[in-house]
C-alpha positions as CSV (number, residue, x, y, z in Angstrom):
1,X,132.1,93.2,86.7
2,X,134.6,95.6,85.0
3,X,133.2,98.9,82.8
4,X,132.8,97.7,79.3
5,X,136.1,98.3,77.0
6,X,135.7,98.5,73.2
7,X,137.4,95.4,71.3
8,X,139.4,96.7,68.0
9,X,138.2,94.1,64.9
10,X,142.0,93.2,65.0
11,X,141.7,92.3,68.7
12,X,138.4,90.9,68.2
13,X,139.8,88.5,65.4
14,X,143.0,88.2,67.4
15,X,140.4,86.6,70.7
16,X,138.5,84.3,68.2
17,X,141.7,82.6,67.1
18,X,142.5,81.9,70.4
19,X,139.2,80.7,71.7
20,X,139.4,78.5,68.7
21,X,142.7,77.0,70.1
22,X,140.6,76.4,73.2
23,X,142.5,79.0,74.7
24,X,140.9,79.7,77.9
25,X,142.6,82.8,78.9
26,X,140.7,84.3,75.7
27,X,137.8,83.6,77.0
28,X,138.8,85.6,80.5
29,X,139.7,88.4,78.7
30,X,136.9,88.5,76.4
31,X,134.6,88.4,79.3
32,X,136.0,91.7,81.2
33,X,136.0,93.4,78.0
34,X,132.1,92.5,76.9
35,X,130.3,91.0,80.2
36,X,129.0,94.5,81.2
37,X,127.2,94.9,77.8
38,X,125.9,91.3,77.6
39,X,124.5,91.7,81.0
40,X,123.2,95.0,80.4
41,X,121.3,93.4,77.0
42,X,120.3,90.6,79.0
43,X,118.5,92.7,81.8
44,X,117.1,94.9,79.7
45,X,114.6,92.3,78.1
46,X,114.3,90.7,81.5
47,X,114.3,93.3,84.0
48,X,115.5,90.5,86.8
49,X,119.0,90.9,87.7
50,X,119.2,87.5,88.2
51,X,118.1,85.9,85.2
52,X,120.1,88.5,83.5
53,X,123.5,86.8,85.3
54,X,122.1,83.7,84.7
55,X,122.0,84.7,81.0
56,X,125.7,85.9,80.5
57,X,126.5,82.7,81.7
58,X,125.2,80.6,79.5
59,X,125.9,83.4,76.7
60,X,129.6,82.5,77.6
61,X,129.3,78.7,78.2
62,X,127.8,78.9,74.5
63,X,131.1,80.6,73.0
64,X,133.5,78.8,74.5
65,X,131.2,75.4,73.1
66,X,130.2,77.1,69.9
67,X,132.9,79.6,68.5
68,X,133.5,77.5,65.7
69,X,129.9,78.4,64.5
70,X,131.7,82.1,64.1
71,X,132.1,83.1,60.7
72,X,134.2,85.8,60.8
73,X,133.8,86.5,57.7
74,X,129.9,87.7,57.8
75,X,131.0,89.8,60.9
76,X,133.3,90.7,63.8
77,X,132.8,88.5,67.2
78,X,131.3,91.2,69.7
79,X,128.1,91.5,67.7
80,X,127.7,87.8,67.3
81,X,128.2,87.7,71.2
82,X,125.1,90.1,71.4
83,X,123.1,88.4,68.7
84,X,123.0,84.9,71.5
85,X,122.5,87.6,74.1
86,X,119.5,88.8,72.8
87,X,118.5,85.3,71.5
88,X,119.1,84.2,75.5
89,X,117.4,86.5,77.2
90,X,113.9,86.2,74.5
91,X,114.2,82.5,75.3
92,X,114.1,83.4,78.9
93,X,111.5,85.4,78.9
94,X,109.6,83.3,77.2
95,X,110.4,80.6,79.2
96,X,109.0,82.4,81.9
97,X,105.8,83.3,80.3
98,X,104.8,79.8,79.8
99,X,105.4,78.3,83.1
100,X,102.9,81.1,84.1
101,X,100.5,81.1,81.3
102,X,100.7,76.6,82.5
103,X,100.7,77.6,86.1
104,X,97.2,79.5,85.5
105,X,95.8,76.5,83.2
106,X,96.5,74.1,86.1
107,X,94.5,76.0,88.9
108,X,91.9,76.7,86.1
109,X,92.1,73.0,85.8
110,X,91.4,72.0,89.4
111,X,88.4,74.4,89.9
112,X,86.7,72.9,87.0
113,X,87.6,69.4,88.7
114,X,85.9,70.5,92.1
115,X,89.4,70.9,94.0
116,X,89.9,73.0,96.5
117,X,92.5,75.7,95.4
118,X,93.1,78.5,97.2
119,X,92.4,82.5,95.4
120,X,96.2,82.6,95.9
121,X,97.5,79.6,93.5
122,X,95.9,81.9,90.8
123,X,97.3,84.9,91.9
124,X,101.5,83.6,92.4
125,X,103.4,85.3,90.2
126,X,106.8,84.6,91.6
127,X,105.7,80.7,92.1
128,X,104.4,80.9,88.9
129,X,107.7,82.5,87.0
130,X,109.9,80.2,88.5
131,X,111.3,77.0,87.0
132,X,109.0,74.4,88.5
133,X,107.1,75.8,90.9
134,X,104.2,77.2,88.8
135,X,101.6,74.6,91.1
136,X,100.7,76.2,94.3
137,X,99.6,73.4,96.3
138,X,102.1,70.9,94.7
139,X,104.5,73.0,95.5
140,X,103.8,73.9,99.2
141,X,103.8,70.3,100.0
142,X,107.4,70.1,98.4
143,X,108.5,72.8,100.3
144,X,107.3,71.3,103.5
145,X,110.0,68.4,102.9
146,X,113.0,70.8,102.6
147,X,115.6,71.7,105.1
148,X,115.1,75.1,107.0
149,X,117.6,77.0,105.3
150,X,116.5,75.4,101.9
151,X,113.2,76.5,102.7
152,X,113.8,80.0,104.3
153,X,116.2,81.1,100.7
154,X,113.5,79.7,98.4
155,X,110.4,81.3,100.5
156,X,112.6,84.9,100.2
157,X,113.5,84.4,96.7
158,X,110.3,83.0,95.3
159,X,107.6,84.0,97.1
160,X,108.8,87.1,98.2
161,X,110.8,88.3,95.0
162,X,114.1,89.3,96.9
163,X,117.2,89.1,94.6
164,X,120.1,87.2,95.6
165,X,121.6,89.8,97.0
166,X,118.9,90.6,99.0
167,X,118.6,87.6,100.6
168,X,122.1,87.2,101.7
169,X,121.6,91.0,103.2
170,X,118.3,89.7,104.8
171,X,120.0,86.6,106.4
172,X,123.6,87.9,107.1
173,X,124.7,85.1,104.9
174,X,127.3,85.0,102.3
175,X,126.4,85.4,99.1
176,X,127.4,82.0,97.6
177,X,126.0,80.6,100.7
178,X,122.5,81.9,99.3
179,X,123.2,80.5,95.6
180,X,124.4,76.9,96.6
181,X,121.5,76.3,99.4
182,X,118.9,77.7,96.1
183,X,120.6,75.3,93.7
184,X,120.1,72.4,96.2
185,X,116.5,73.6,97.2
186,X,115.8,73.9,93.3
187,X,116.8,70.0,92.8
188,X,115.4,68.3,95.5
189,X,112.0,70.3,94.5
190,X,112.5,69.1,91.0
191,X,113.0,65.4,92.1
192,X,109.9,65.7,94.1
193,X,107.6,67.5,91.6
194,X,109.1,65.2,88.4
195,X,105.3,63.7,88.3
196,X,104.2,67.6,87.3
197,X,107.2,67.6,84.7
198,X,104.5,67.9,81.5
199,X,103.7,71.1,83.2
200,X,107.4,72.7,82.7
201,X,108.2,71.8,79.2
């Protein structure tokens, strides 16, 4: 990702009208010039590099979709940019409080019922900040059913807490090796678990 580069109102104005004509080379250029500050926002609230670069994603997905809900006339485009950064990356976080605050109800939830849940299904907090898999013992049985590399990227990057980055250092894999085998972990467990899905939302 390039260094930040600061957008004159003219060439800010000059971007909108383009991204308005569904101009997708606008959109390129917009992103080297603002990415760097979006994701630097975006980390900030998060502190998780990558839920921050999930976040300029859809911050970006949500211009090109949305620049028509620009009024340039109550302020210039970068700011506005920032404003859905911000907006993102609260979401997020939130997000992320709630499937733990659920995941902790649920084992709370079983004790009272007489299960047998182990000390650490209460005690998972990169199970229970990730999208789905906030239910230890649910979960564990989901990850049984998945494919040894599904399994061994998922086990580094949930359980463990390594980046994606990380992981591809750990397993001498490429990089978008590490991303697509997560991606297809991440649906197979959310097929699986969809009986649990009042938990997630």
């Amino acid at each position: 990702m390039t260094s930040p580069k600061r957008l004159s109102q003219v060439d800010q104005r000059s971007l909108e009208r383009r991204l308005k004509s569904g101009d997708e080379h606008a959109l390129a250029e917009l992103y080297d010039h603002v990415a760097t500050w979006v994701l630097g926002i975006a980390f900030r609230i998060l502190h998780d590099e990558d839920e921050a670069e999930e976040v300029v994603g859809d911050v970006f997905e949500q211009v090109w979709h949305h620049i028509d809900q620009h009024d340039a006339r109550r302020g210039p485009l970068v700011p506005w940019i920032l404003w859905i950064t911000r907006n993102r990356s609260l979401d997020a976080l939130r997000r992320r409080r709630r499937w733990w605050r659920k995941g902790e109800r649920w084992g709370q939830a079983q004790i009272a019922e007489g299960a047998d849940v182990a000390p650490s299904a209460l005690n998972a907090p990169h199970e229970a900040a990730v999208p789905g898999w906030p239910l230890h013992r649910e979960v564990h049985a989901a990850l049984a059913a998945l494919p040894e590399e599904q399994r061994r990227v998922v086990t580094l990057s949930y359980f463990e807490g390594l980046s994606h980055r990380e992981i591809a250092r750990r397993l001498h894999q490429p990089l978008g090796t590490v991303k697509t085998r997560l991606r297809m972990a991440h649906q197979r467990l959310t097929d699986r678990l969809q009986h649990l899905k009042d938990w997630f939302e």
